[in-house]
N, C-alpha and C positions, 0 to 999 in steps of 0.2 A: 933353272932350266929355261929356254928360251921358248918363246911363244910362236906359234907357227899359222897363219893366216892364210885358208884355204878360201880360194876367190870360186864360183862355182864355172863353169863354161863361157856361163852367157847370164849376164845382168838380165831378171824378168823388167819386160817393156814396164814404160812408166805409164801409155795407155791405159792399162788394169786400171790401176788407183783413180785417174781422173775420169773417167768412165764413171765408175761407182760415186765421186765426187759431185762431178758438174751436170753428166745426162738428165737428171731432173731441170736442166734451166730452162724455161722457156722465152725463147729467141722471137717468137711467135714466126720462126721459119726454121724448117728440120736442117736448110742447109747454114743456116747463122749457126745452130747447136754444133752441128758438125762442126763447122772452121773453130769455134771457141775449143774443143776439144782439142782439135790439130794445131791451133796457134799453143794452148798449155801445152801439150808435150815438145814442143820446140822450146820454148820459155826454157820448162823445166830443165832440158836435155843441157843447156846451154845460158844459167841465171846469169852471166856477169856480161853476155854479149850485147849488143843493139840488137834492134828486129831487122837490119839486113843478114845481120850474121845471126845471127837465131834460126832465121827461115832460111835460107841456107841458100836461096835464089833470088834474083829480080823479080820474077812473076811469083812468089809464095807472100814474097814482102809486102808488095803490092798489094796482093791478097789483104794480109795481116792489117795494115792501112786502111782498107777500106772496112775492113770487120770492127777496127776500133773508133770509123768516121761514121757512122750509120746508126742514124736516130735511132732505131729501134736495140741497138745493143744498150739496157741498162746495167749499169753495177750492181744493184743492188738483184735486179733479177738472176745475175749469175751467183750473188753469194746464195740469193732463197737457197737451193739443192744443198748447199756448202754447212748451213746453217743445221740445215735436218739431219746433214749426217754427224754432225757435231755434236748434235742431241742423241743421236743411237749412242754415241761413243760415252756419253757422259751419262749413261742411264746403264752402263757395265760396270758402277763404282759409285763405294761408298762415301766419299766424300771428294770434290771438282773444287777448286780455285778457279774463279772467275776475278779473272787481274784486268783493270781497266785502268788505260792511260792515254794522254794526249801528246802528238805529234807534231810534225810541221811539213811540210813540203815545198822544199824552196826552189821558184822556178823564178828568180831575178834576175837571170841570164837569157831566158826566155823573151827577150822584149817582146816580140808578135802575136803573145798567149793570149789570147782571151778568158773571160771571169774568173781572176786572178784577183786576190785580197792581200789585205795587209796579215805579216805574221809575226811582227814582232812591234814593239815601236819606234825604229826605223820604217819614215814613209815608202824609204826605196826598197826594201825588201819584200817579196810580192811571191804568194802561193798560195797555197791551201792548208787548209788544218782538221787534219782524220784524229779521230778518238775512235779505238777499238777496245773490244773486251774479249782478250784472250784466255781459255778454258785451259787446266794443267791439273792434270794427278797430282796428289801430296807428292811427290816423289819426282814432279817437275815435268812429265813426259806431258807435250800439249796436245788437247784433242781435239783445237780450235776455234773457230770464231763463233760468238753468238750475237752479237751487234758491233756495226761498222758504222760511225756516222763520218761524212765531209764535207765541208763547207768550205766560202771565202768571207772574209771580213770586210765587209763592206767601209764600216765607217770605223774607227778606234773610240770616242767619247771619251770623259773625261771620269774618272773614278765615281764623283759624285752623280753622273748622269746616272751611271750603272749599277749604281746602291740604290735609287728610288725606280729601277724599274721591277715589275711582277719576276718571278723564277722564270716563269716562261719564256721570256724574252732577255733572257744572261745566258749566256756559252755555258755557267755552271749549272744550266739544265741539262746539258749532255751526259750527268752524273745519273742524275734521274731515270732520262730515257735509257740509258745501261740497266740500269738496277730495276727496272720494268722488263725491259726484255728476257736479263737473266730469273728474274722470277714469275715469268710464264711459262720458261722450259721446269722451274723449280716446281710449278703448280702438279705439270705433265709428269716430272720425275719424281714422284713421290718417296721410291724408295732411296735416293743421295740428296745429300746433303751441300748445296750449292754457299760457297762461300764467298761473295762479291770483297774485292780486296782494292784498295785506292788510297794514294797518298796525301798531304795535307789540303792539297786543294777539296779534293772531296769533304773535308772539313765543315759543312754548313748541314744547319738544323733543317730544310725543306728534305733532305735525304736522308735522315732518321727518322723524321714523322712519316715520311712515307714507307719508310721497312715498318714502322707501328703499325701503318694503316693498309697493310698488305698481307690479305689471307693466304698462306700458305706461301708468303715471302721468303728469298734470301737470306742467307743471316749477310751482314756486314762486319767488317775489321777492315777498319780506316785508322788512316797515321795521326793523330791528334794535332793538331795545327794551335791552340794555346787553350787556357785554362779560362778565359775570359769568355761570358757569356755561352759558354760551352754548357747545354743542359743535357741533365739525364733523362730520357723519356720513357715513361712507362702505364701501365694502367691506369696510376693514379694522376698522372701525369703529374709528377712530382719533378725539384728542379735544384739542380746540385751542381757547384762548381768543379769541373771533371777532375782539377789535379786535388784538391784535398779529399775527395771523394780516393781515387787510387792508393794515395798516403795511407787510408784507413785499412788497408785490402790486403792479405798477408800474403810475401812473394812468393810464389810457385813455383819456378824454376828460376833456373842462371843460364848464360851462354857466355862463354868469353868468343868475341871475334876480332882478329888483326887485322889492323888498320895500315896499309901500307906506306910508305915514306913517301914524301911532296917534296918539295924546292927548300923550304924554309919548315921542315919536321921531321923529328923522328916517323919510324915504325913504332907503332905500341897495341 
């Protein structure tokens, strides 16, 4: 039988939702709140356009321009709202993915940007670099942000600079302050089960001892990065090479998953 896709009259405005979303921001002016919400529903109405064509006029764009040149719009103030409803949502379920990963924003075409870093090591590549922590049902469906950091890279260093400095002061403190954030909404959500989830970079011991040393923490499931000085931590604070340690551990499950074909391989 075929499938028959009944569209209603009239799409509900997308208003509702960011209302409920962002109205908590405070602009510390009800008329900055307002344009934030009128500049999102344009955004939304229209993701792939510019903000001339977004706002749909000369004087709205204008608008829009001056709402995102104005000291008092911070980012972070408009995610606060963004973040609490994140938390309603994640406090309707028993157990959230909290997936944390880092990005890049290349704005090397930008020659006239100001506080622009380095984002890779090419010195002429120049932007910013955001690590978020996006929230998801077992079942994938996201219910959004609980920490957003962005910065630029001032200086690059040399490996060994950045091996003798404190955690505090390495980019792979952004691990951390994730995994603090998500488990102070974990403290509040008592009843779910928050699962902070991050790949081999996340790999370093200052981010296990801190799920040790964190009451009513997180759990963590991080991608193993190698077997060397990898320890187990625990009450006893005992210290165990991670891969013969798993060797000893009897397997629980299988998955098969197809790997797609490249230039020079099969499918398998």
């Amino acid at each position: 039988g075929q499938v028959r896709v009944i569209r209603p009259e009239k799409w509900p405005e997308p208003r509702d939702w960011i209302e409920a979303e962002l109205r908590g921001a405070d602009m510390g002016d009800t008329r900055l709140t307002a344009r934030l919400l009128q500049n999102t529903g344009q955004f939304y109405e229209k993701p792939t356009a510019n903000i001339p064509q977004a706002c749909g006029s000369k004087h709205a764009a204008k608008a829009a321009y001056r709402f995102l040149d104005n000291e008092n719009v911070e980012w972070l103030g408009i995610l606060k709202p963004h973040y609490a409803a994140s938390e309603a949502r994640i406090g309707e379920h028993r157990i959230v993915l909290a997936v944390q990963d880092t990005t890049t924003l290349n704005y090397s075409t930008h020659s006239q940007t100001e506080g622009l870093g380095y984002i890779c090591d090419s010195k002429q590549a120049r932007g910013l670099i955001v690590h978020d922590t996006m929230t998801f049902t077992t079942e994938g469906v996201p219910l959004g942000l609980l920490d957003l950091q962005c910065w630029a890279r001032l200086e690059m260093g040399s490996k060994q600079e950045r091996h003798n400095k404190p955690i505090e002061e390495k980019e792979s403190f952004k691990w951390l302050e994730s995994y603090r954030a998500v488990s102070a909404v974990q403290n509040r959500c008592r009843k779910t089960m928050l699962v902070v989830i991050a790949d081999r970079e996340a790999d370093i011991h200052e981010l296990f001892a801190d799920q040790v040393a964190t009451r009513h923490g997180a759990q963590l499931l991080i991608r193993a990065e190698s077997s060397r000085n990898r320890q187990v931590i625990g009450d006893d604070d005992g210290h165990e090479a991670l891969w013969p340690l798993l060797e000893q551990q009897a397997i629980i499950g299988e998955r098969q998953l197809l790997v797609p074909p490249c230039e020079d391989r099969k499918a398998r």
